[in-house]
Each structure stands twice: as structure tokens, then as C-alpha cells.
C-alpha positions as CSV (number, residue, x, y, z in Angstrom):
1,X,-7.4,-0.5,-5.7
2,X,-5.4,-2.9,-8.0
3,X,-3.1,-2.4,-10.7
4,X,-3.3,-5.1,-13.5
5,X,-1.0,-5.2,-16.1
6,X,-1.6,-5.8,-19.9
7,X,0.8,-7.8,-22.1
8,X,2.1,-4.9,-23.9
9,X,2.4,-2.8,-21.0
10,X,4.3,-5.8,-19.9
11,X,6.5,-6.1,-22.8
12,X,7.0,-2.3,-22.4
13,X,8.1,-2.6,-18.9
14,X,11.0,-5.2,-19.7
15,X,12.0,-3.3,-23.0
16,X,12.1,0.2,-21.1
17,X,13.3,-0.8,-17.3
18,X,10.2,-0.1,-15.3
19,X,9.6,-2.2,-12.3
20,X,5.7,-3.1,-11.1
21,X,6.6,-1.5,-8.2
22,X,7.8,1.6,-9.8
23,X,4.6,1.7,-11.3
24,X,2.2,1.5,-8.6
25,X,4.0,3.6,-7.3
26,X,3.4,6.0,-9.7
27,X,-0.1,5.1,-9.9
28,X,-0.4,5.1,-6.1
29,X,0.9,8.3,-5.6
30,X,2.0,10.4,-8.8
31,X,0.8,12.8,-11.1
32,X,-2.2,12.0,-12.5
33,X,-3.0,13.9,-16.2
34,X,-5.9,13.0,-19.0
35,X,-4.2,11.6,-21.6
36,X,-5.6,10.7,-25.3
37,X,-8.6,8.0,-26.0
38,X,-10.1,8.4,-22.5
39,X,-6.9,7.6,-20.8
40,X,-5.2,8.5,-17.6
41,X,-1.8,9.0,-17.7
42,X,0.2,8.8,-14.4
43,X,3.9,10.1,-13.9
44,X,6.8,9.9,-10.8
45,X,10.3,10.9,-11.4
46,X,12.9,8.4,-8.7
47,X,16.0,8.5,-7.8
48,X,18.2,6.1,-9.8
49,X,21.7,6.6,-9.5
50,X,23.3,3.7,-11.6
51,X,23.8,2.8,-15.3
52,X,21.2,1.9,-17.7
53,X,22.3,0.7,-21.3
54,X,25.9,1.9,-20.7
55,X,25.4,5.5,-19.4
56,X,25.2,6.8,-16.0
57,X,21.8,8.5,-14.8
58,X,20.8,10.5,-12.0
59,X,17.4,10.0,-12.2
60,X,14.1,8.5,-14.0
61,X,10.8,9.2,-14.5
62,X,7.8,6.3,-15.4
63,X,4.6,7.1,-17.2
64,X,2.0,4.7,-17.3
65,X,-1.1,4.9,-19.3
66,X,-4.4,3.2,-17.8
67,X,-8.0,3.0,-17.8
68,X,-10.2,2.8,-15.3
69,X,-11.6,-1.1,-14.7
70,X,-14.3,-1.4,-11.6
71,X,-12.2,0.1,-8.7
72,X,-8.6,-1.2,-10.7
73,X,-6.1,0.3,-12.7
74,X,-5.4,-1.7,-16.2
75,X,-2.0,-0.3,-17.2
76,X,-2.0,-0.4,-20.9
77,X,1.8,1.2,-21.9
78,X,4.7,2.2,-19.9
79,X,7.3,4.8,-20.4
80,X,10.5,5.2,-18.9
81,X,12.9,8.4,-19.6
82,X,16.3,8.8,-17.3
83,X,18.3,11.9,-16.8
């Protein structure tokens, strides 16, 4: 199994702080959920322990949205929420 990448989830992964790796990861071995338009929707929480736009966090959790390609994973959005 693959995960691919779409340009906006791209985009959304620089303007949000998610890593490629964070998101196999989560892909790999998270949550998996349905999620709307014949989506899957896969979450991980990780520690974090540093700063991210000026404020301290503990820890954050990535959501990324895919569909099923052949035997790959095309992530289509990426979220990012730390706490």
C-alpha cells in the first residue's frame, strides 16, 4: 500500500504542519472512519511538545481524508488540530 498525495492535500499539509510521515502514519495505523462523498477519513493524535505559531502544545492530532485508488491511498485534504 501507497499513499499519494494530491496538490491540495499538499498545500494543506504545508499551511497546517503535517508531515508525509505523520500521515502515513496515520494512514498506516490510525483510526479509520467513513467520512462524506465516499471518503475515508483517517485520524492519530502524537506527541508534539514544541511551539507552533507562537503557542506551546502538548500534543496534535492529523486527519487525512482519502479514497481508495487500486491497492493506494490518494490523500485528498489534511487536517492538523494541536492541544
Amino acid at each position: 500500500m501507497a499513499v499519494r498525495y494530491h496538490p491540495h492535500a499538499r498545500q494543506r499539509m504545508a499551511e497546517r504542519g503535517a508531515g508525509e510521515q505523520e500521515i502515513a502514519a496515520a494512514v498506516g495505523q490510525g483510526e479509520q472512519f467513513k467520512a462524506k462523498f465516499g471518503r475515508t477519513g483517517f485520524r492519530r493524535n502524537f506527541l508534539f511538545e514544541k511551539q507552533w505559531r507562537g503557542k506551546y502544545y502538548k500534543m496534535k492530532q492529523v486527519e487525512a481524508y482519502a479514497v481508495r485508488e487500486g491497492d493506494d491511498w490518494l490523500v485528498i485534504t489534511v487536517i492538523a488540530r494541536y492541544f
